[in-house]
N, C-alpha and C positions, 0 to 999 in steps of 0.2 A: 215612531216615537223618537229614532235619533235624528230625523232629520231636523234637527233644530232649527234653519232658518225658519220654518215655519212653522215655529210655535207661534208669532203671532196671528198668523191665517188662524191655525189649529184651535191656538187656546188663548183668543181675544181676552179674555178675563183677568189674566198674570203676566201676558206676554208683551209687552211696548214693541221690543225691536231686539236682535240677536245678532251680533256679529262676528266671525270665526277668525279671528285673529290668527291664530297660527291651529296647522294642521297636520301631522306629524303619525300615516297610519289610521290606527281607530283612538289617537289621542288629539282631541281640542283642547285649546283653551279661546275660551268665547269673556267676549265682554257685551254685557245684557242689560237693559231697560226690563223694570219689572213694576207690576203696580200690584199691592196690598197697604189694607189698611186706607185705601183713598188716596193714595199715595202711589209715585214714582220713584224709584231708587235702580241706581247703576247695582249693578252684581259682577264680578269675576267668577267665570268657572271653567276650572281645570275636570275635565271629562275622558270617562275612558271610557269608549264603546265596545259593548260585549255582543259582539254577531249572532243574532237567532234566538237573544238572551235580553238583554236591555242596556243598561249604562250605571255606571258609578260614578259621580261626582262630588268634587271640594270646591266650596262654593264662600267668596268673600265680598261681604257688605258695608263696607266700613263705613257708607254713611246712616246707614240704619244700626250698626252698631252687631251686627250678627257674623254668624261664620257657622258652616252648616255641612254635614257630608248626606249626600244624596243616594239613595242606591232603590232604580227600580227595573224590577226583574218580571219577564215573562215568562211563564213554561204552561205546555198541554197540560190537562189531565180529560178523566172520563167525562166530564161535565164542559171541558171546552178549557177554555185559557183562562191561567190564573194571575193577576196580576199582585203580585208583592212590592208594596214602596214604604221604603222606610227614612226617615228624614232628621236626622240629629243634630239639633241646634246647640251652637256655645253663643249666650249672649254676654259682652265683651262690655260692655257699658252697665258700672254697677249698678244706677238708679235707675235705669230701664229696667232692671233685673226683677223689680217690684211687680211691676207693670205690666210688661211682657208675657213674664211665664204664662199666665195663664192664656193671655190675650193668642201667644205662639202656639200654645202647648193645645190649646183646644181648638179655639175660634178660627187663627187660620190655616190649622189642617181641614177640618170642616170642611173650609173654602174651598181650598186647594184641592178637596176630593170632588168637589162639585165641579170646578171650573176646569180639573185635569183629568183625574180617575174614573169619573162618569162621563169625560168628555169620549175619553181613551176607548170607556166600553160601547158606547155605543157607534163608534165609528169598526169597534174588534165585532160587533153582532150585526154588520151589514154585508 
């Protein structure tokens, strides 16, 4: 899951292109090609890798008008591996504001669970 250059192999759905700008440890900062909504948009993300655990990231979209902290975590339990991701959007642009919410707040989690979180499990149940 932190090997980020290959989220676009990984997760064709969200992923364009990933580049690891600087590398500092288990701290990147990537600049990323992403597609939602039908759409392409650059992202910056400053990312910290948590070994054995997952990653936390601050994530900025200025042409889509977003900024977002990222944190998704893995841990065992008796049932096998639990994935927790959680995704907190600021959108920055007020008349998107209308628009958006729901569009972010529902629709493209949704998505994101389908084209990453079920991507994630079925690759974690092989």
């Amino acid at each position: 899951m932190t090997d980020f250059k290959k989220w676009p192999e990984y997760f064709p759905k969200v992923a364009e292109s990933i580049q690891v700008m600087r590398c500092e440890g288990n701290y990147l900062e990537m600049d990323a090609s992403v597609k939602s909504f039908g759409q392409k948009f650059p992202v910056k993300m400053k990312t910290q890798i948590l070994p054995g655990k997952g990653f936390i990231s601050d994530n900025e979209s200025p042409k889509f008008g977003t900024s977002g902290h990222e944190e998704l975590m893995l841990s065992e339990s008796s049932d096998g591996t639990v994935i927790d991701y959680t995704y907190k959007v600021a959108i920055h642009k007020r008349w998107l504001r209308i628009v958006a919410q729901p569009l972010i707040g529902w629709f493209s989690m949704k998505y994101w669970q389908k084209a990453v979180i079920d991507e994630l499990r079925k690759r974690l149940e092989r």
